[in-house]
Every structure is written in structure tokens, then in C-alpha cells.
VMD Tcl script that draws the C-alpha trace (Angstrom):
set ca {
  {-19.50 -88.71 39.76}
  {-15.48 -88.36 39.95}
  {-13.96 -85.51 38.56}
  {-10.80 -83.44 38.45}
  {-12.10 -80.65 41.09}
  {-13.26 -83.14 43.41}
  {-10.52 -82.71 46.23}
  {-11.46 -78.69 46.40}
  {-13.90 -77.47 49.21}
  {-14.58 -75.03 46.17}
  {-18.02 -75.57 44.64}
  {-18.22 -77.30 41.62}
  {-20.10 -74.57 39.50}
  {-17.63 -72.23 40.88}
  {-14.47 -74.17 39.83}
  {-15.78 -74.69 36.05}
  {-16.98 -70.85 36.17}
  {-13.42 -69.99 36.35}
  {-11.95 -72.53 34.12}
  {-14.08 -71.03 31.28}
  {-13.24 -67.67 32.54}
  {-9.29 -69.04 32.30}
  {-10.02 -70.05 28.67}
  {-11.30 -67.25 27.11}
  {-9.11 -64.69 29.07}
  {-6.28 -66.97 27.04}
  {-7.96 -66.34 23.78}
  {-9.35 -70.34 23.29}
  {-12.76 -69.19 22.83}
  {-12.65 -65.49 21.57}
  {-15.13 -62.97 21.61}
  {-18.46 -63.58 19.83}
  {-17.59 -66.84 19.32}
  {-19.76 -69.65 20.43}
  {-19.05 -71.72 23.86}
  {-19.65 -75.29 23.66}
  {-22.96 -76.66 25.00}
  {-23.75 -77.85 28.23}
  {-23.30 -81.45 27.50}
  {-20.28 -81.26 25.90}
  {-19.30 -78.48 28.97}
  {-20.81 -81.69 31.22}
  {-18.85 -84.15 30.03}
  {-15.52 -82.08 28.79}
  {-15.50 -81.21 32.88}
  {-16.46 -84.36 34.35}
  {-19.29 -82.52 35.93}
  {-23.53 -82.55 36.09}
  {-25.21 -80.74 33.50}
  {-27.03 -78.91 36.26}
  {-23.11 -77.84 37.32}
  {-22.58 -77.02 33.76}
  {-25.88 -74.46 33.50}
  {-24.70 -73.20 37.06}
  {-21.41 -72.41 35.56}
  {-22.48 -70.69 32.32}
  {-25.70 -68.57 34.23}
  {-23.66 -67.51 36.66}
  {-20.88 -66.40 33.84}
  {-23.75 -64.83 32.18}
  {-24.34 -62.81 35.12}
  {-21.53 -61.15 35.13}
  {-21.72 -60.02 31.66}
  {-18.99 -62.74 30.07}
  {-21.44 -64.45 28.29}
  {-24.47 -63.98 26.71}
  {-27.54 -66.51 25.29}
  {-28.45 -66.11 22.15}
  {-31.89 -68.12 22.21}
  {-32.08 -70.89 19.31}
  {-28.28 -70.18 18.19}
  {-26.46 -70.88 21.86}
  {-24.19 -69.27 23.93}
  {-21.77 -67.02 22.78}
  {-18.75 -64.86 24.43}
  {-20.14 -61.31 24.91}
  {-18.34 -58.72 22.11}
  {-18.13 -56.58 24.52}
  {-16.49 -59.11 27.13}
  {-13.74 -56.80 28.98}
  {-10.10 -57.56 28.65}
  {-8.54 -59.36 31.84}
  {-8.00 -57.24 34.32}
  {-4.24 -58.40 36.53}
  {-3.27 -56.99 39.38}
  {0.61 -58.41 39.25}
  {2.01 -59.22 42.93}
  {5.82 -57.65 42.62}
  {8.81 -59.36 44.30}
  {10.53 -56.47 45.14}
  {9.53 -53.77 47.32}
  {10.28 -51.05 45.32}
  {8.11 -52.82 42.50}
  {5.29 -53.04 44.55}
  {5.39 -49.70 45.28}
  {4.87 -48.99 41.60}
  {2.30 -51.61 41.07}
  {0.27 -49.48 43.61}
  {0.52 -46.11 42.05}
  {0.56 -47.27 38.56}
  {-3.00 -49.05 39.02}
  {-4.45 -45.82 40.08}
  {-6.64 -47.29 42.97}
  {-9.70 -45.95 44.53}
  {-8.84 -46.67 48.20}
  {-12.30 -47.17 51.12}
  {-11.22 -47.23 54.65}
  {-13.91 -49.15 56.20}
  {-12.40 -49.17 59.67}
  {-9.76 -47.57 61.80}
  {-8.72 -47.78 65.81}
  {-5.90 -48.43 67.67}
  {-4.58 -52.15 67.94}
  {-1.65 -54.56 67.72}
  {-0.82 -56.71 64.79}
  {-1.52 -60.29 65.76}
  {2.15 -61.32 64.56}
  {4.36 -64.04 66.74}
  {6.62 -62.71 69.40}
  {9.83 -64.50 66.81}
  {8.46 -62.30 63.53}
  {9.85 -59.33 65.55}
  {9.64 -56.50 68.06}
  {6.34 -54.66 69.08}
  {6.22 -50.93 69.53}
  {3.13 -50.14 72.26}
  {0.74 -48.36 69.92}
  {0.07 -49.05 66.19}
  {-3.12 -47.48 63.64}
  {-5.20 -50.20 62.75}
  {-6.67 -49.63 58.88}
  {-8.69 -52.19 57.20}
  {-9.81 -50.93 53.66}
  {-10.93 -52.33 50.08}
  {-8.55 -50.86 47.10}
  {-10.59 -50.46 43.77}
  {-10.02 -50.57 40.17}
  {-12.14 -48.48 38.30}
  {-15.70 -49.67 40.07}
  {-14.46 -53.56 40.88}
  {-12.67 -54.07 43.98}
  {-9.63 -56.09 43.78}
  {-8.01 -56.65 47.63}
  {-9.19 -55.86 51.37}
  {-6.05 -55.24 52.97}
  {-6.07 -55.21 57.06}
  {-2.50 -53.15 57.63}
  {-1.20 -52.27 61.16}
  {1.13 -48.99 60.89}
  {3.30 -48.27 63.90}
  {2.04 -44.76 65.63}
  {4.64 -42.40 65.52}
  {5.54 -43.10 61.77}
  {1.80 -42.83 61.08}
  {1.58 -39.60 62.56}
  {4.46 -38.34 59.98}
  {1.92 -38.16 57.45}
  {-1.36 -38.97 58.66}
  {-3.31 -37.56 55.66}
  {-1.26 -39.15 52.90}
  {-1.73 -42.32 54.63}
  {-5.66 -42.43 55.25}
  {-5.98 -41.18 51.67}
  {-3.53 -43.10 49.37}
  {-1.83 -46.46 49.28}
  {0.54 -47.18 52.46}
  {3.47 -48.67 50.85}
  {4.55 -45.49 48.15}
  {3.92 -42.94 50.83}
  {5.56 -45.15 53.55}
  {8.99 -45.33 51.20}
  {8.57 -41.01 50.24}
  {8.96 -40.37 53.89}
  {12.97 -40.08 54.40}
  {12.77 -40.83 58.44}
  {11.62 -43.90 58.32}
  {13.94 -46.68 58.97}
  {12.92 -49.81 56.79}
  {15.66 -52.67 57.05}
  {13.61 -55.53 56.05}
  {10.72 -56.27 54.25}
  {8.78 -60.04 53.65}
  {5.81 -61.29 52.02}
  {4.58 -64.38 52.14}
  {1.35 -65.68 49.54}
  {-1.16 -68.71 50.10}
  {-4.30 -69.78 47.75}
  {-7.24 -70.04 49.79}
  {-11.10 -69.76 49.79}
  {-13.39 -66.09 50.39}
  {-15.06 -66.41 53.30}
  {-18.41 -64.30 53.73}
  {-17.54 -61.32 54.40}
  {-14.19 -60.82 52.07}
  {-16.58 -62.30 49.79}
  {-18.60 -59.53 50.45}
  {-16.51 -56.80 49.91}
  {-14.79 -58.10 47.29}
  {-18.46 -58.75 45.09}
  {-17.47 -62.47 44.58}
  {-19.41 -65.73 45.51}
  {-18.20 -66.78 48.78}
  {-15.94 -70.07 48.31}
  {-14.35 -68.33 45.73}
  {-10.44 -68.74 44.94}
  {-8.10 -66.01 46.52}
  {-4.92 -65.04 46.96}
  {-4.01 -63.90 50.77}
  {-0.62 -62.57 51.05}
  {1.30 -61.32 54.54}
  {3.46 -58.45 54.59}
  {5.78 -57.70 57.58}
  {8.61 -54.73 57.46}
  {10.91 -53.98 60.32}
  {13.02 -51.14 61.19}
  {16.93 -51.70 61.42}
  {16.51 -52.68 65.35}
  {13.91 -55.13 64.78}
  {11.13 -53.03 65.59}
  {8.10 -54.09 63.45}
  {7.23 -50.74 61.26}
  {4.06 -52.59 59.49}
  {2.31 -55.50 59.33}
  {-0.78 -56.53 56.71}
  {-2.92 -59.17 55.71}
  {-4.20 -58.79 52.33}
  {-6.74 -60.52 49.78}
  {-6.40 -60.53 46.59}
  {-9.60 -61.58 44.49}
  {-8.07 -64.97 42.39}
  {-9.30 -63.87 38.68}
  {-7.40 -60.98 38.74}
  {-4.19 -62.10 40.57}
  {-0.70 -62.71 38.20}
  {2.68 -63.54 39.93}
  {5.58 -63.18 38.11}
  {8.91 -63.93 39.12}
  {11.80 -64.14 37.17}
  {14.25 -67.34 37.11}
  {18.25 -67.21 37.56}
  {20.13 -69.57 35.24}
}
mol new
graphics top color blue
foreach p $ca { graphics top sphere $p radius 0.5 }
foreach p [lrange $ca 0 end-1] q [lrange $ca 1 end] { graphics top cylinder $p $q radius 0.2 }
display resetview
């Protein structure tokens, strides 16, 4: 059967899981109202029927929906508003994205490494802290971030840094020396273990972004790979006439 998600390595159940996530986050069907059935979810999707009950059980799994036996399937009252984590363009905005969400921060690893960056994205110092942790809203976790902080900026505020999010404290230290900053996003796939940590199906969508800053001399200060899970991610960037 040919349909519209064919092309993505995403599984089927999982792609029409989120498009009926998309749709009621956007207010089409509303709370306590009823979601069509699975044949008309079958056909309006271009998918199985078995795809279609994979879709809604696994929706009703996670609380979003909820059976009603004889009468259908309805969107739980009680469904949650969207939660958005929104990816800033500026550093300074990001900084504020991280201490306005109020995130629960576990380190899950820490040792001394390099960041695997090319030898053209900048200059190496010989020792960096290696942190790779999960940030949290509320009880959900939202990212696992793998950061690389150079040493001897690290060691300016060692506590702050194991206990909060990098970026604001990194930016209330006054010695540092932060000339450039880049990001760079890509859509992807979870693999197992991100899938794992981030208590998502594996397969499912993500955003992974790549942060690099560098000191005025081209020394880089810190470098991090981050996932973001894909429900929650909004970019928004605004347009010059």
C-alpha cells in the first residue's frame, strides 16, 4: 500500500501517532471530543487498519486518548497542554530558555575527553570535562545533551556547572572569553539508547542540534551535541523584510 510516510525509515504507527498528536495539540480534535475510527483513520492516512489501532493504542498509552467501549475513542479531558521547548537563535535567548524552563538536570556520566570536532571548527585546548546528562521538565525528559567544557573554565565554577544548566552559568562568569558562538539543527531518528533516556519509542522523530563556542583566539571554549525529543521541539525565527 502507497502512502504519504512511505519514504521515512520511521515506522508507520509511529508517523500517524504523531500526526494525531499534531492535530489535537492544534485544537482540530479538542478535548473530549471523539477521534475518528480506525477505518476512516485507515484510509484518511493511507495506512493498514492494524497501523491505525497501533497508532491510537499506543496514543492511549500515553494517556492522550482514552476508549470509551461501545461509544469510541475520545481525546482524554484531562489530555495535558503541549509542552515546547523553543530552540532560541540568539545566545543570550537561549540562555533564558534554559532558566526560564526550570529544568531538573541528571548527569549520567562525567570524565575527561576531547570533543570529537574537525581540526577547521577550531583550536583544541589539551584537557576538557566531558558531561553527558538528560534535562527534565517536570517528570518528562526533554534533551540528552553530551557537552565538552574546556578545563580551566570548568574549574571556575565547578559546582554551578555539575548542578545547573551550562550555558547561563557559562555567560555569569565575567573571565570567560566567548567570541563566537554556532548552532547548527538536523531532524533525525532516536536510536536505542536516546530513545531510552528520553522515554520515547526508538525510531522516533528528533531534533539533534550542535553547539560550538570559541574564545576570541580561536580556542574552542565548548562543544555539545544535543537531542531534543521531536513532540516537544518549536523553532522560531523571525523574518527581515
Amino acid at each position: 500500500m502507497s502512502n504519504t510516510f512511505d519514504r521515512s525509515p520511521v515506522p508507520l504507527y509511529l508517523q500517524v501517532a504523531d500526526a494525531i498528536r499534531q492535530r489535537i495539540s492544534q485544537g482540530v480534535w479538542r478535548a473530549g471530543e471523539p477521534v475518528p475510527t480506525l477505518e476512516q483513520l485507515a484510509a484518511e492516512f493511507n495506512v493498514a487498519r492494524l497501523t491505525a489501532r497501533q497508532a491510537v493504542q499506543l496514543l492511549t498509552q500515553q494517556g492522550v486518548l482514552t476508549p470509551l467501549r461501545g461509544k469510541g475513542t475520545f481525546v482524554n479531558p484531562n489530555v495535558l497542554p503541549e509542552k515546547t521547548v523553543n530552540l532560541r537563535t540568539s545566545l543570550s535567548d537561549l540562555a533564558k530558555m534554559y532558566e526560564s524552563t526550570k529544568t531538573e538536570i541528571l548527569n549520567i556520566e562525567e570524565s575527561r575527553r576531547l570533543p570529537p570536532v574537525a581540526a577547521e571548527s577550531g583550536i583544541l585546548d589539551s584537557a576538557y570535562v566531558y558531561m553527558r546528562r538528560v534535562h527534565f521538565l517536570g517528570d518528562e525528559p526533554y534533551s540528552v545533551i553530551s557537552l565538552y567544557l574546556r578545563q580551566s573554565v570548568f574549574e571556575l565554577a565547578p559546582v554551578e556547572f555539575r548542578s545547573n544548566a551550562v550555558i547561563p552559568t557559562l555567560l555569569r562568569l565575567p573571565k570567560v572569553d566567548l567570541e563566537d558562538a554556532h548552532q547548527t539543527m538536523t531532524i533525525g531518528t532516536s536510536d536505542a539508547e536516546t530513545a531510552r533516556l528520553l522515554r520515547v519509542p526508538v525510531g522516533s522523530p528528533i531534533a539533534r542540534v550542535t553547539r560550538i563556542f570559541k574564545q576570541s583566539d580561536g580556542m574552542i571554549l565548548y562543544f555539545a551535541n544535543v537531542a531534543y525529543r521531536g513532540d516537544w521541539v518549536r523553532w522560531e525565527i523571525d523574518l527581515k523584510p
